[in-house]
C-alpha positions in Angstrom: 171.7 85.4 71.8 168.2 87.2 71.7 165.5 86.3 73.9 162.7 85.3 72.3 159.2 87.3 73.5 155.7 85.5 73.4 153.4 86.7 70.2 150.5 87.4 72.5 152.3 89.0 75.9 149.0 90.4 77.6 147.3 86.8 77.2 150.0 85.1 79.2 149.3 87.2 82.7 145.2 86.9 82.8 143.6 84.7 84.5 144.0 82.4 88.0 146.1 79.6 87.8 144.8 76.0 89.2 145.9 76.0 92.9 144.7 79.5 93.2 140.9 78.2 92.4 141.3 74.7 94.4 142.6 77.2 97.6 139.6 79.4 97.1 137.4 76.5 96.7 138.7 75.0 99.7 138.0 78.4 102.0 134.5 78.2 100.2 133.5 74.9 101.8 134.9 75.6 105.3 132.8 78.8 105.4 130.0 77.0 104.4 130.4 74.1 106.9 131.3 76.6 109.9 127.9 78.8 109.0 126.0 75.6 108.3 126.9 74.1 112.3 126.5 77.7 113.7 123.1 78.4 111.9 120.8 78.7 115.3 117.7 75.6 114.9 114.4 76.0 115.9 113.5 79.0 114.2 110.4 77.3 112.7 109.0 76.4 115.7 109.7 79.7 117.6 107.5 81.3 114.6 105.0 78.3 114.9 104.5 79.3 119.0 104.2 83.1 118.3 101.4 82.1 115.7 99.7 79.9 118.3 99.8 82.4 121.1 98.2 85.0 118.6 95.5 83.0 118.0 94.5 81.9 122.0 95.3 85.5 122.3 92.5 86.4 119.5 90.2 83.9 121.1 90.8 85.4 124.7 89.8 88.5 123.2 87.0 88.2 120.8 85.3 86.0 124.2 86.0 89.0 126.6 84.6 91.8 123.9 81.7 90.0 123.4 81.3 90.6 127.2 79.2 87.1 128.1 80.1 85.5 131.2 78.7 82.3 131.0 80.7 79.5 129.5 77.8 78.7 127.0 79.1 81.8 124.9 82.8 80.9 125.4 85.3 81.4 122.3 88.6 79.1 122.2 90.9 77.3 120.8 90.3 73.8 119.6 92.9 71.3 118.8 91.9 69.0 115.9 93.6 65.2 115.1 95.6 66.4 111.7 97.4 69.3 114.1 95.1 72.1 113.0 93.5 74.3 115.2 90.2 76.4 115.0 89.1 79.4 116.8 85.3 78.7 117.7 82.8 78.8 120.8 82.6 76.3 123.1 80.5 73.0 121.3 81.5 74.6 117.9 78.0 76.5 117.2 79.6 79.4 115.8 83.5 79.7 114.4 85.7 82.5 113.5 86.8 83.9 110.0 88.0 81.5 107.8 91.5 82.4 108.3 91.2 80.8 112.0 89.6 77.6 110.7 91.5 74.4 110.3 95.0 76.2 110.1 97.8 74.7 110.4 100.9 76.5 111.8 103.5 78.4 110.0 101.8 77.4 106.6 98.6 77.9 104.3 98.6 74.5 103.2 94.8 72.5 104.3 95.6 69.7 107.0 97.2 67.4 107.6 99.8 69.8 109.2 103.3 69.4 109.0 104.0 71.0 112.3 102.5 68.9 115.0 100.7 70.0 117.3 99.2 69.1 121.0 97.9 70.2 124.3 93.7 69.8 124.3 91.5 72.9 124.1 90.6 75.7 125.6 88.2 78.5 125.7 87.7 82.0 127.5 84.5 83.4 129.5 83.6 87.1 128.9 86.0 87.8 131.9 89.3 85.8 130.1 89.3 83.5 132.4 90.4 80.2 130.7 87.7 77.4 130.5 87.8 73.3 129.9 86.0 71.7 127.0 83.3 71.5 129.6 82.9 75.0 129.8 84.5 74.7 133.8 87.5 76.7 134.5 90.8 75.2 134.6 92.1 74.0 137.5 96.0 74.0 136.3 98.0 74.9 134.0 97.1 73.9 130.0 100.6 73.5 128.2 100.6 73.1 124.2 103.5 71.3 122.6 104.3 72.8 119.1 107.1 71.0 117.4 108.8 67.5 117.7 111.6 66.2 119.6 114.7 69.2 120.8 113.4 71.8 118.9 109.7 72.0 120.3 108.3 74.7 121.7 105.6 75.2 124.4 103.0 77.4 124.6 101.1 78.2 128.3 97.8 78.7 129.4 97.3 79.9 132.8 94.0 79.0 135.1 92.5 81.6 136.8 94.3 84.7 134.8 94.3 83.3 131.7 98.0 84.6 130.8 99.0 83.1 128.0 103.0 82.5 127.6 
């Protein structure tokens, strides 16, 4: 007897067979679901808090290069209801480039903000030292809370030095 050989011998060894592609499918997902659990959380709001300290930081500045001392020349930070914020002086006579006007954090989009955002406002004599919305200085520390629930993210103000952390 003569063994018979297939017509088409090279077609018969190509390709993966079914359990080969359900075991790499299977390896697929598990990756996926061990990166998706170790993926680190928060990373909007970290960016959202570097933004925000920038800005106080600008606002600190442009008020100390100016070189007033009196509060009625003060620039800040001011906090507005839709989670925007706008670098301005103190009683909003005069306001910063647009790009500092009404911004929301971590996005160009015009308010309402998707990124919330809270703490009051706070402005800067020609010196840095950190003033009230009365144009005062602080007596303690101004804390902003950027971000919701686990994942938010504070930003510090301190009286006196005005360090912002």
């Amino acid at each position: 007897m003569t063994a018979q050989h297939h017509p088409f011998p090279a077609l018969r060894e190509q390709g993966f067979t079914l359990v080969e592609m359900v075991v790499v499918i299977v390896l697929l997902a598990i990756l996926s679901v061990t990166a998706y659990l170790r993926w680190p959380s928060g990373l909007e709001e970290a960016a959202a808090a570097r933004e925000f300290k920038r800005a106080v930081r600008y606002a600190q500045h442009k008020a100390m290069t100016r070189q007033f001392t009196t509060s009625a020349v003060a620039w800040g930070i001011t906090l507005h209801a839709d989670s925007s914020y706008s670098v301005e002086r103190l009683g909003g006579s005069e306001q910063a480039e647009a790009a500092y006007v009404g911004r929301c954090l971590n996005s160009d989009d015009p308010p309402p903000c998707e990124m919330p955002l809270s703490g009051g406002s706070v402005y800067f004599n020609g010196l840095g030292e950190p003033l009230d919305g009365a144009g005062t200085p602080l007596a303690t520390t101004l804390v902003f809370t950027i971000g919701a629930g686990s994942e938010a993210q504070t930003v510090t103000v301190h009286p006196q030095t005005g360090y912002v952390e």
